[in-house]
C-alpha positions as CSV (number, residue, x, y, z in Angstrom):
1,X,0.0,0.0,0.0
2,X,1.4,3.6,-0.8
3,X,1.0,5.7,2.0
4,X,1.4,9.4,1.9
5,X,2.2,11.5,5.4
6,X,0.3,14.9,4.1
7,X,1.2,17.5,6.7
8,X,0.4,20.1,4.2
9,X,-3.6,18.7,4.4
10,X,-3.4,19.7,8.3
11,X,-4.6,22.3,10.2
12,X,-1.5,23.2,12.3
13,X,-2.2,24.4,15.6
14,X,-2.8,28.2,16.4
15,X,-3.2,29.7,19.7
16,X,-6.1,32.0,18.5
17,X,-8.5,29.1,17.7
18,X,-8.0,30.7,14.0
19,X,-6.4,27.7,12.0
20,X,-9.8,26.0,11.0
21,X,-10.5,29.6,9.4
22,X,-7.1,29.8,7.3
23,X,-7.6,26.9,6.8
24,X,-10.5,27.0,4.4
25,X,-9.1,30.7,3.3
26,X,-6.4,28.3,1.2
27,X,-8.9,25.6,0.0
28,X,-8.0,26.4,-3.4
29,X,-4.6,24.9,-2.7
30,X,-6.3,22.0,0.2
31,X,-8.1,20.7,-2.9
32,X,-5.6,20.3,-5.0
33,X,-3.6,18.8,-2.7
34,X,-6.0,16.3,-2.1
35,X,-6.4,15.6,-5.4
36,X,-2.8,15.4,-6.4
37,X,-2.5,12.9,-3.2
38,X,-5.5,10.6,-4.1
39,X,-4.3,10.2,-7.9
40,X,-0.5,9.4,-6.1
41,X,-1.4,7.4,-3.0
42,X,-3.8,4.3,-1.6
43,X,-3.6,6.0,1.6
44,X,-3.5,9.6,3.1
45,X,-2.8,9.9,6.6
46,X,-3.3,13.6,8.3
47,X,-1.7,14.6,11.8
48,X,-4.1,16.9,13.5
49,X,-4.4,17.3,17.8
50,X,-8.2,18.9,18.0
51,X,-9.9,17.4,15.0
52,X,-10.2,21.2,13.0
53,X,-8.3,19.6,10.3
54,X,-11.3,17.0,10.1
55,X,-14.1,20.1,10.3
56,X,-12.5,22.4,7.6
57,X,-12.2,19.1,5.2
58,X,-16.2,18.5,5.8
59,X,-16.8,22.0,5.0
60,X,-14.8,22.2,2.1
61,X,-16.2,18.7,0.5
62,X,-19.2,18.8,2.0
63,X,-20.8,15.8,4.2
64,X,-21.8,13.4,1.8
65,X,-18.4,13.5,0.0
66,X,-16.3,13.4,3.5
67,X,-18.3,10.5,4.7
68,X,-17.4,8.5,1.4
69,X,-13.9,9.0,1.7
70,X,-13.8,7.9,5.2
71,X,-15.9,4.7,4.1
72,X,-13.4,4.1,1.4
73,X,-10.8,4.3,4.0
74,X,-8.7,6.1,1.4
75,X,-8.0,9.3,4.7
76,X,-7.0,8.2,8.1
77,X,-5.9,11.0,10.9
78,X,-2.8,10.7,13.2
79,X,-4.5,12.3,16.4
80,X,-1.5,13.8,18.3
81,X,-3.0,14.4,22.1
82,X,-1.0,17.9,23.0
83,X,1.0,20.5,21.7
84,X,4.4,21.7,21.7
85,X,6.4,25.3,21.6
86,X,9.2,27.1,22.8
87,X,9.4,27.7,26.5
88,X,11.8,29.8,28.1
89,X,11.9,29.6,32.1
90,X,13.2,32.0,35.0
91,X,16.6,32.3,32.9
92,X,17.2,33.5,29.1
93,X,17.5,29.7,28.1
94,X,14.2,27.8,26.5
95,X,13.9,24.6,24.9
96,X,11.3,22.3,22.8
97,X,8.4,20.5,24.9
98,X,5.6,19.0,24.6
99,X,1.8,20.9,26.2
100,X,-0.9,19.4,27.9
101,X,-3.5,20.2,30.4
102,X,-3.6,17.6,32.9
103,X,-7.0,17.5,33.2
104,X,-7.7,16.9,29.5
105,X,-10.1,20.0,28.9
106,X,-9.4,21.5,25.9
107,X,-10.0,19.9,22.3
108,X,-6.1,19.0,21.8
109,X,-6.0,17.2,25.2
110,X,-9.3,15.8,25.3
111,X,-10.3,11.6,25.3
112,X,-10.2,11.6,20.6
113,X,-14.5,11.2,20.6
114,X,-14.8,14.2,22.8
115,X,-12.0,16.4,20.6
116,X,-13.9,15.3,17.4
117,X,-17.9,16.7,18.8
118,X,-15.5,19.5,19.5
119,X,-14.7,20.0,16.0
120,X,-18.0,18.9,14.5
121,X,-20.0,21.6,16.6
122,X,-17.8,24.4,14.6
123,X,-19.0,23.5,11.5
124,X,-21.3,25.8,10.4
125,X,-24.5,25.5,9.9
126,X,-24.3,22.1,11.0
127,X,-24.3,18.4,10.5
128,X,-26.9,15.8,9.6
129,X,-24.9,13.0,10.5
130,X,-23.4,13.7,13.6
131,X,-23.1,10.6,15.0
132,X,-22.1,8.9,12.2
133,X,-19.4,11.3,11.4
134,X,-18.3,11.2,14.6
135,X,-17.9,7.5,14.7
136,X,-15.8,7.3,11.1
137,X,-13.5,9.8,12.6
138,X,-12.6,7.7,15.3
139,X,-12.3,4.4,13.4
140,X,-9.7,6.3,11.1
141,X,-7.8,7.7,13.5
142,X,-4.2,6.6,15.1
143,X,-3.7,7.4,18.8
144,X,-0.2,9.0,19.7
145,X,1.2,11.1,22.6
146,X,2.8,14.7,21.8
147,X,5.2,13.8,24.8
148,X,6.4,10.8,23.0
149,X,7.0,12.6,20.0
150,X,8.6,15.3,20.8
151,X,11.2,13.1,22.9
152,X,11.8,11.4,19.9
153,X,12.3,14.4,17.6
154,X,14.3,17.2,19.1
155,X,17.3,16.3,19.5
156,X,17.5,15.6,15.5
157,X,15.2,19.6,15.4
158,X,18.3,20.7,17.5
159,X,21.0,19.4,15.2
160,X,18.9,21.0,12.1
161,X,18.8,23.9,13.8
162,X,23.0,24.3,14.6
163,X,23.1,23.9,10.8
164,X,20.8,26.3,9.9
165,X,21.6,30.0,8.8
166,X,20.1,31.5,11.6
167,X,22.9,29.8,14.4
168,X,24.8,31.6,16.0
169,X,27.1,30.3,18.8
170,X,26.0,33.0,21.3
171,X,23.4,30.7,21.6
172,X,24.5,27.9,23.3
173,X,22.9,27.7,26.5
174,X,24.7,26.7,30.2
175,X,22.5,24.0,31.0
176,X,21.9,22.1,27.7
177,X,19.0,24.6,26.1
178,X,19.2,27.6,23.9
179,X,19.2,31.0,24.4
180,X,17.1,32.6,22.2
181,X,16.1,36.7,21.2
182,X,12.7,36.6,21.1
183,X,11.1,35.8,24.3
184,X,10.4,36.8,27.5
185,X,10.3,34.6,31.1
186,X,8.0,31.9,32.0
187,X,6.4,31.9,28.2
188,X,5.6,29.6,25.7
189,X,6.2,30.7,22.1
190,X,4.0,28.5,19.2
191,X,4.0,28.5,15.6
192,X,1.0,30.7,14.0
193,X,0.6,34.2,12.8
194,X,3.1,35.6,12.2
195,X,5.4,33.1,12.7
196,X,8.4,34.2,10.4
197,X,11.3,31.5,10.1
198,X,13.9,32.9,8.0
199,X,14.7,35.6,10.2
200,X,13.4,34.7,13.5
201,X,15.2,31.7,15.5
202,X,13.1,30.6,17.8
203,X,10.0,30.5,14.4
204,X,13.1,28.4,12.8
205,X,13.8,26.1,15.2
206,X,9.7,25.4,15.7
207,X,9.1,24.7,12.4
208,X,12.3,22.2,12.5
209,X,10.5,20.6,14.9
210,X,7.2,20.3,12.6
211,X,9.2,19.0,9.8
212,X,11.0,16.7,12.0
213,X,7.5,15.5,13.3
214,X,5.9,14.9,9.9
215,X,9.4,12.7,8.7
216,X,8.9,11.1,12.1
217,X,5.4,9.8,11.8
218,X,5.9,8.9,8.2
219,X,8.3,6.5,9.1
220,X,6.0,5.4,12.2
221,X,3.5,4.7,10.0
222,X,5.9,3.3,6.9
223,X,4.7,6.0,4.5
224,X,6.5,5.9,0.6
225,X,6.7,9.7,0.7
226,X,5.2,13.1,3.0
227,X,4.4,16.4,2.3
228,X,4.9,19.1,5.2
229,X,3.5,21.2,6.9
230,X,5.9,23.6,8.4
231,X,6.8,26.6,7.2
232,X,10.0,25.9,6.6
233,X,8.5,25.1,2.6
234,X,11.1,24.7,0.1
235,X,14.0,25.7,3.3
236,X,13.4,22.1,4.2
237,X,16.7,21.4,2.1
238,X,18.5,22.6,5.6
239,X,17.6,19.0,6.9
240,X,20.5,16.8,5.8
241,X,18.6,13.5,3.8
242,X,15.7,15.2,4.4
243,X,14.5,15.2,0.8
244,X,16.1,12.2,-0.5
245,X,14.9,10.4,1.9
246,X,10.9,11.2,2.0
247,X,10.0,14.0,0.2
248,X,8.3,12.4,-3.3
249,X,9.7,13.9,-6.3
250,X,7.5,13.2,-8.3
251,X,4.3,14.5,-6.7
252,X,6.1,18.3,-7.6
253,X,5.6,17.3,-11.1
254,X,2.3,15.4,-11.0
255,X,0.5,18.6,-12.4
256,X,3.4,19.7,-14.9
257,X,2.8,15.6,-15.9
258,X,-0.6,15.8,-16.3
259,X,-0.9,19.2,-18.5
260,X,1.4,17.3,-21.0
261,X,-1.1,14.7,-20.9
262,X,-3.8,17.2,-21.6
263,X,-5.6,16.6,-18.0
264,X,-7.0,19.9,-16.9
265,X,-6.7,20.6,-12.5
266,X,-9.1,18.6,-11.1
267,X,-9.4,20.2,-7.8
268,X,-11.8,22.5,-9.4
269,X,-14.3,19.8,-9.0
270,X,-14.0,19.7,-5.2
271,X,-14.6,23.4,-5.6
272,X,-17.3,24.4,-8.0
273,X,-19.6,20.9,-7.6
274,X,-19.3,18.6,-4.3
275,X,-21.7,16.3,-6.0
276,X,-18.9,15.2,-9.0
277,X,-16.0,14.3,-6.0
278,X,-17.5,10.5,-5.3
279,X,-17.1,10.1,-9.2
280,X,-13.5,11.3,-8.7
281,X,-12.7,9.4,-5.7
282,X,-14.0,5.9,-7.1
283,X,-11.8,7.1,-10.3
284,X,-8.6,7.0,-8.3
285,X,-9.3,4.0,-6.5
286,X,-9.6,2.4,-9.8
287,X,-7.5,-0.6,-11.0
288,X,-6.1,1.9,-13.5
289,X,-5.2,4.3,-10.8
290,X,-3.5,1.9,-8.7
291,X,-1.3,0.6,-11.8
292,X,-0.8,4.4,-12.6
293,X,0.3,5.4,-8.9
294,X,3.0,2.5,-9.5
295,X,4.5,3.7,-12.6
296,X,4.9,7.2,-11.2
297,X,6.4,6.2,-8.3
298,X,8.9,4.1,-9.9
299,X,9.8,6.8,-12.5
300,X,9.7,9.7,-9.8
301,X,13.4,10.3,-9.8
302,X,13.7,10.9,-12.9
303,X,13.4,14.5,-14.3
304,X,10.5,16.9,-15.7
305,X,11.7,15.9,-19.4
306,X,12.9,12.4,-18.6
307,X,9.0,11.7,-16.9
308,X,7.4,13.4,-20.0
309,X,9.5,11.1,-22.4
310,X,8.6,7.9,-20.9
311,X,4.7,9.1,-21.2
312,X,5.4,9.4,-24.7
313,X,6.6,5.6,-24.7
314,X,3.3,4.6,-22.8
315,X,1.5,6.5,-25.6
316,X,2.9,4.0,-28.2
317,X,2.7,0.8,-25.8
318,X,0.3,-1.4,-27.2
319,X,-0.5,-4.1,-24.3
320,X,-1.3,-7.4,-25.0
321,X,-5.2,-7.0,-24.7
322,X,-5.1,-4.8,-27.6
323,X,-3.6,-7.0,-30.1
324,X,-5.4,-8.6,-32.8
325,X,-6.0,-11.9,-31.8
326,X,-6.9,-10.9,-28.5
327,X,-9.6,-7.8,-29.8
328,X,-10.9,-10.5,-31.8
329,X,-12.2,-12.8,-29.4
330,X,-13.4,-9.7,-27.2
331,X,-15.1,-9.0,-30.7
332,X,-16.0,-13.0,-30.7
333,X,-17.3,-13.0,-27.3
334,X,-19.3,-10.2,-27.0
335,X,-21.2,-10.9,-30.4
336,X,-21.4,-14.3,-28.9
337,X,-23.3,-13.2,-25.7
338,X,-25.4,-11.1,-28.1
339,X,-26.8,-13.7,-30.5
340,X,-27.6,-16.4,-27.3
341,X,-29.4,-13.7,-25.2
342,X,-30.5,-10.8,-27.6
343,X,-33.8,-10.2,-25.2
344,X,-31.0,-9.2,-22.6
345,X,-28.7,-7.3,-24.5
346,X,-27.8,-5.3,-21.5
347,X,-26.1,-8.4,-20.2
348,X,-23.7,-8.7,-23.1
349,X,-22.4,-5.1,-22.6
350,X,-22.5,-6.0,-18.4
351,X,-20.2,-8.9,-19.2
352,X,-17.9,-6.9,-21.6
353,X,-17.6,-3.8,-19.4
354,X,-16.7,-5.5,-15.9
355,X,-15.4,-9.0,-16.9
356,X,-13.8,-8.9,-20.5
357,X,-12.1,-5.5,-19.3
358,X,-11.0,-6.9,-16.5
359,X,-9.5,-9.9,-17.9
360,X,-8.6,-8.4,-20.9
361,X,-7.6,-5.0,-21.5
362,X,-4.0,-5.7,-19.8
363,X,-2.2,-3.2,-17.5
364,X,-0.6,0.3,-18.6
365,X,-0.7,3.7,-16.3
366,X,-2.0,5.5,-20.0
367,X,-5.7,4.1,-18.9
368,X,-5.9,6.2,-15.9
369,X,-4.7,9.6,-18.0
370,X,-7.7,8.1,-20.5
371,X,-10.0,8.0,-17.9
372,X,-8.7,11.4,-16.7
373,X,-9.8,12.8,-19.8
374,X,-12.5,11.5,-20.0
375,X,-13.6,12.6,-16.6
376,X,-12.4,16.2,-16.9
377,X,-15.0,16.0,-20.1
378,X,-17.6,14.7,-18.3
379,X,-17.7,17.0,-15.5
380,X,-17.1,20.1,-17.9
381,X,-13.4,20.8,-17.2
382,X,-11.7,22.3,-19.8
383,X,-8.0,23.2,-20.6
């Protein structure tokens, strides 16, 4: 199974409550994302810690269509119980740690059924299905401990953060912690508006952190690639083997891939008509898609041109099923099926749409750019 950690498809934590809200205020890019993850992955797997990653995606797909995708078990969440920041104690020296109220009030602390009614009650104006919702969430959720994770990623944050641009020896702390400009005693600095890490250490060594979270979890959860969250973005190259080692190549191109390939953005559907998103998700959880998610990941290393070259070979592969001898006895077959039951001519086309292609028509990743196109038609999309 190729799994996908997609930190970009979360929510990351704000103090203000706000990062449901900006959120949505990016679904342009959410949807695409998705999108570009479904056609590339058979699994996406989301780390949120109050479930407002789960609320914003229901608003933006709407109920019906966020239900199916749970059902299809195509979206799973990573529920991380807690937070983490900067703190900086009595002295000028801080450190990475995890957050949690003891007595599990808030969403991000919370038992993960109370933390998702939490989420669902901010969707506005409503849900139908609460407690179905409610209950899909859960199933598709993985339990883990910010504690946990944070004492397994900081001291690899740390050494990112020595490397970084923004180092300076000054700040080398007495006591094995760092001291930082930027904050004052006895407070906790987070990541959120207006977090700015390429001039501001303590904002750089958070969203180390982040990055070193999403890597971590993706290898937790034996993942084929991530995407991140932090705001770090493209600075991510700081982390030594960080790109080589998770970061998918090819999913920068996907787009760039599919425009050769005359395949129009399909995240406009998720946008303009809710209704067509169950057509697209049962498109990429196709036998074609599947076939086409393993040719792209095995040719992802390979360049914009190089990728675009090997499309043209598909284009003049010719599988088996579409030799002669074979599209004869499809042609064979199917007039046979006519002929014996011509009252129930329905069944002959049944039996050569979901058996004969099936047995048939032979494997090649050009079928899913076919049925791309033919979607995008469909549905009205046009170049």
């Amino acid at each position: 199974m190729l799994k996908v950690l997609a930190g970009d498809l979360s929510a990351t934590f704000n103090i203000d409550g706000q990062h449901g809200q900006r959120y949505l205020a990016r679904k342009a890019g959410i949807a695409q994302s998705l999108c570009e993850q479904l056609m590339l992955h058979d699994l996406i797997l989301i780390p949120t810690s109050d479930y407002l990653t789960a609320a914003a995606l229901l608003a933006l797909l709407g109920e019906d269509a966020f239900i199916e995708l749970l059902e299809a078990k195509r979206l799973k969440f990573i529920r991380l119980k807690g937070l983490f920041g900067y703190w900086r104690g009595e002295n000028k020296e801080g450190s990475i740690i995890a957050l949690g109220d003891p007595e599990n009030r808030r969403p991000q602390d919370s038992p993960i059924e109370e933390s998702i009614y939490a989420a669902l009650c901010s969707v506005q104006p409503g849900v139908k299905e609460s407690e179905k919702l409610a209950q899909l969430i859960a199933e598709n959720s993985h339990a883990m401990e910010m504690e946990q994770v944070i004492s397994a990623v900081k001291d690899s944050a740390y050494a990112d953060f020595r490397h970084s641009q923004l180092w300076h020896d000054r700040y080398v702390g007495r006591t094995g912690g760092f001291k930082l400009p930027g904050s004052n005693k006895h407070t906790v600095t987070m990541l959120g508006p207006p977090t700015d890490p390429s001039s501001k250490p303590i904002d750089a060594l958070l969203a180390l952190t982040l990055s070193n979270i999403e890597l971590y979890l993706s290898n937790q959860f034996s993942c084929v690639s991530m995407s991140t969250g932090s705001p770090m973005g493209d600075c991510l190259d700081l982390k030594s083997g960080y790109i080589d080692k998770k970061d998918h190549p090819g999913r920068h191109r996907l787009w760039s891939f599919l425009d050769v390939a005359s395949v129009p953005n399909l995240a406009a559907v998720t946008l303009a008509d809710q209704s067509k998103f169950s057509e697209l998700l049962k498109l990429t959880d196709s036998r074609n898609a599947r076939v086409f998610r393993e040719w792209f990941h095995q040719n992802a290393t390979l360049t914009d041109t190089e990728i675009k070259a090997r499309y043209v070979d598909l284009l003049h592969d010719v599988p088996w099923a579409q030799t002669a001898p074979i599209k004869a006895l499809r042609f064979a077959v199917t007039n046979l099926l006519d002929a014996k039951i011509a009252c129930l001519g329905k069944v002959a086309s049944l039996a050569d749409t979901f058996l004969l292609d099936k047995v048939l028509k032979g494997n090649s990743a050009k079928f899913f750019v076919d049925d791309l196109r033919t979607f995008s038609g469909k549905v009205g999309i046009r170049k």
